[in-house]
C-alpha positions as CSV (number, residue, x, y, z in Angstrom):
1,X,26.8,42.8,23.8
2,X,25.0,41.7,20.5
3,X,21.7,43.4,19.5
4,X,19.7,40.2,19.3
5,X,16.9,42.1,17.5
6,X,14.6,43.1,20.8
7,X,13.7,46.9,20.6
8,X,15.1,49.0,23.5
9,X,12.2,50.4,26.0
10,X,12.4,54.3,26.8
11,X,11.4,55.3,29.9
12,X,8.8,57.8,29.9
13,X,8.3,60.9,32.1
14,X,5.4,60.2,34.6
15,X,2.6,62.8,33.9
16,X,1.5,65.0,36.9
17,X,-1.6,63.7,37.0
18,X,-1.6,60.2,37.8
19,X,-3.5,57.5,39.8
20,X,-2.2,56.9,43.3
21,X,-3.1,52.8,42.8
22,X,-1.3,52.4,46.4
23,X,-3.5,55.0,48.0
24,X,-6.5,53.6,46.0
25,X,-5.8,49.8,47.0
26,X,-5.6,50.7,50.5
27,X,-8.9,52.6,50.8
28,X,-12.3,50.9,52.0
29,X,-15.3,50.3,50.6
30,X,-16.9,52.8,52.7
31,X,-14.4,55.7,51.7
32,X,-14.8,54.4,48.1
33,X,-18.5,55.1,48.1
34,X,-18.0,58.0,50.6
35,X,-16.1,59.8,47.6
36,X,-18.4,58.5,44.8
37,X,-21.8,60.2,46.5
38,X,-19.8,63.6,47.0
39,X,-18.6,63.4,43.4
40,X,-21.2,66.0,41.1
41,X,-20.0,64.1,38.0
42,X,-21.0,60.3,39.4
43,X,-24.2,59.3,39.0
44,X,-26.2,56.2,39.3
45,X,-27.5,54.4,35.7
46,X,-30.9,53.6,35.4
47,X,-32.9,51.2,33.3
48,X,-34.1,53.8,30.8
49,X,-30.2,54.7,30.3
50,X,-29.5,51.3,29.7
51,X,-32.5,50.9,26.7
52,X,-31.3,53.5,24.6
53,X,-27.4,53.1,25.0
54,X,-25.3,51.8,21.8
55,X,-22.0,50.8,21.9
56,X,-20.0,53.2,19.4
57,X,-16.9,51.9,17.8
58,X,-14.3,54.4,16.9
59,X,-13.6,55.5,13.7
60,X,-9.9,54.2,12.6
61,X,-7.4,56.8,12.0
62,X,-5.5,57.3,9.0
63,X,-1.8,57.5,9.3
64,X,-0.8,60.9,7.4
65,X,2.8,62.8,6.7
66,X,1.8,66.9,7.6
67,X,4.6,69.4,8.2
68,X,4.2,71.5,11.6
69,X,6.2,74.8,12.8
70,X,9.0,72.8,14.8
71,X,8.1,75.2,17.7
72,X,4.2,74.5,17.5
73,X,5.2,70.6,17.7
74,X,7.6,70.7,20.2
75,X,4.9,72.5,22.4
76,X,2.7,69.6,21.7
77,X,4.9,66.7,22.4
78,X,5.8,68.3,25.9
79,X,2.5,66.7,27.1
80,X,1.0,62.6,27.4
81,X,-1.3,62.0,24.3
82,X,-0.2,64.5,21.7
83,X,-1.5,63.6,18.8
84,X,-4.9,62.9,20.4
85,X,-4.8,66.7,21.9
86,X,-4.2,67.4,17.8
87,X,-6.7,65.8,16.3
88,X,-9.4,67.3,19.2
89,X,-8.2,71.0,18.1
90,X,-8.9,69.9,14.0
91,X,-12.2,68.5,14.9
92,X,-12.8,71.5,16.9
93,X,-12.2,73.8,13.9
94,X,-13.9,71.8,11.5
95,X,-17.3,71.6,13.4
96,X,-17.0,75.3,14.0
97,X,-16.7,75.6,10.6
98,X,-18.9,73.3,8.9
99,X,-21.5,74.9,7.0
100,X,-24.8,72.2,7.5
Protein backbone atom coordinates (compact mmCIF):
# COMPACT_ATOMS: atom_id res chain seq x y z
CA UNK A 1 0.00 0.00 0.00
CA UNK A 2 1.68 3.46 -0.80
CA UNK A 3 2.26 6.01 2.09
CA UNK A 4 0.30 8.78 0.56
CA UNK A 5 1.81 11.17 3.13
CA UNK A 6 -1.13 10.98 6.04
CA UNK A 7 0.60 10.38 9.51
CA UNK A 8 -0.34 7.05 11.15
CA UNK A 9 -2.55 7.55 14.49
CA UNK A 10 -1.31 5.64 17.71
CA UNK A 11 -3.69 4.43 19.87
CA UNK A 12 -3.26 5.59 23.33
CA UNK A 13 -3.72 3.67 26.66
CA UNK A 14 -7.01 5.00 28.28
CA UNK A 15 -6.06 6.50 31.70
CA UNK A 16 -7.78 5.05 34.87
CA UNK A 17 -9.41 7.92 35.53
CA UNK A 18 -11.82 8.79 32.96
CA UNK A 19 -15.31 10.22 32.37
CA UNK A 20 -18.10 7.69 32.12
CA UNK A 21 -19.90 10.11 29.21
CA UNK A 22 -22.49 7.04 28.79
CA UNK A 23 -23.30 7.02 32.54
CA UNK A 24 -23.24 10.88 32.54
CA UNK A 25 -25.64 11.20 29.41
CA UNK A 26 -28.06 8.90 30.92
CA UNK A 27 -28.34 10.65 34.29
CA UNK A 28 -31.22 13.33 35.09
CA UNK A 29 -31.27 16.58 35.92
CA UNK A 30 -32.27 15.87 39.35
CA UNK A 31 -29.37 13.40 40.01
CA UNK A 32 -27.11 15.98 38.21
CA UNK A 33 -27.97 18.66 40.78
CA UNK A 34 -28.39 15.93 43.55
CA UNK A 35 -24.48 15.31 43.09
CA UNK A 36 -23.51 18.98 42.57
CA UNK A 37 -25.10 20.12 46.23
CA UNK A 38 -23.27 17.09 47.95
CA UNK A 39 -20.10 18.10 46.19
CA UNK A 40 -17.73 20.34 49.10
CA UNK A 41 -15.80 21.68 46.10
CA UNK A 42 -19.07 23.14 43.97
CA UNK A 43 -20.19 26.20 44.84
CA UNK A 44 -22.57 28.69 43.56
CA UNK A 45 -20.83 32.18 41.79
CA UNK A 46 -22.07 35.29 43.01
CA UNK A 47 -22.13 38.78 41.54
CA UNK A 48 -19.16 40.08 43.65
CA UNK A 49 -17.13 36.97 42.10
CA UNK A 50 -18.08 37.91 38.88
CA UNK A 51 -16.77 41.95 39.35
CA UNK A 52 -13.37 41.07 40.22
CA UNK A 53 -12.68 38.06 37.89
CA UNK A 54 -10.03 38.44 34.89
CA UNK A 55 -9.59 36.15 32.34
CA UNK A 56 -5.78 35.01 32.46
CA UNK A 57 -4.11 33.89 29.37
CA UNK A 58 -1.38 31.44 29.73
CA UNK A 59 1.97 32.16 29.32
CA UNK A 60 3.39 30.23 25.99
CA UNK A 61 5.93 27.70 26.51
CA UNK A 62 9.21 27.46 25.12
CA UNK A 63 10.20 24.46 23.33
CA UNK A 64 13.72 23.40 25.03
CA UNK A 65 16.33 20.21 24.40
CA UNK A 66 17.25 19.04 28.38
CA UNK A 67 18.81 15.60 29.05
CA UNK A 68 16.93 13.42 31.90
CA UNK A 69 18.10 10.04 33.68
CA UNK A 70 16.39 7.56 31.12
CA UNK A 71 14.91 5.96 34.35
CA UNK A 72 13.57 9.38 35.77
CA UNK A 73 11.79 9.95 32.20
CA UNK A 74 10.54 6.71 31.71
CA UNK A 75 8.79 7.10 35.13
CA UNK A 76 7.24 10.21 33.87
CA UNK A 77 6.00 9.12 30.53
CA UNK A 78 4.15 6.10 32.28
CA UNK A 79 1.38 8.65 33.10
CA UNK A 80 -1.33 11.14 30.69
CA UNK A 81 0.25 14.76 30.60
CA UNK A 82 3.89 14.29 31.31
CA UNK A 83 5.43 17.11 30.55
CA UNK A 84 2.70 19.22 32.27
CA UNK A 85 3.44 17.00 35.66
CA UNK A 86 7.30 18.38 34.82
CA UNK A 87 6.91 21.66 34.50
CA UNK A 88 4.45 21.74 37.93
CA UNK A 89 7.51 19.98 39.92
CA UNK A 90 10.15 23.05 38.37
CA UNK A 91 7.67 25.71 39.25
CA UNK A 92 7.31 24.01 42.47
CA UNK A 93 11.11 24.29 43.17
CA UNK A 94 11.59 27.54 41.92
CA UNK A 95 8.86 29.32 44.06
CA UNK A 96 10.22 27.40 47.05
CA UNK A 97 13.33 28.81 46.19
CA UNK A 98 12.86 32.27 45.11
CA UNK A 99 14.39 34.58 47.31
CA UNK A 100 11.67 37.96 47.05
Amino acid sequence: MKNNGAKARVARPKSRASTDWGRLRRASASSIRKGIEADPDAHATDTGFWKSAKVVMPAPKEIVTMRLDADLLRWFRQHHGYQTRINAILRAYMKAHDSV
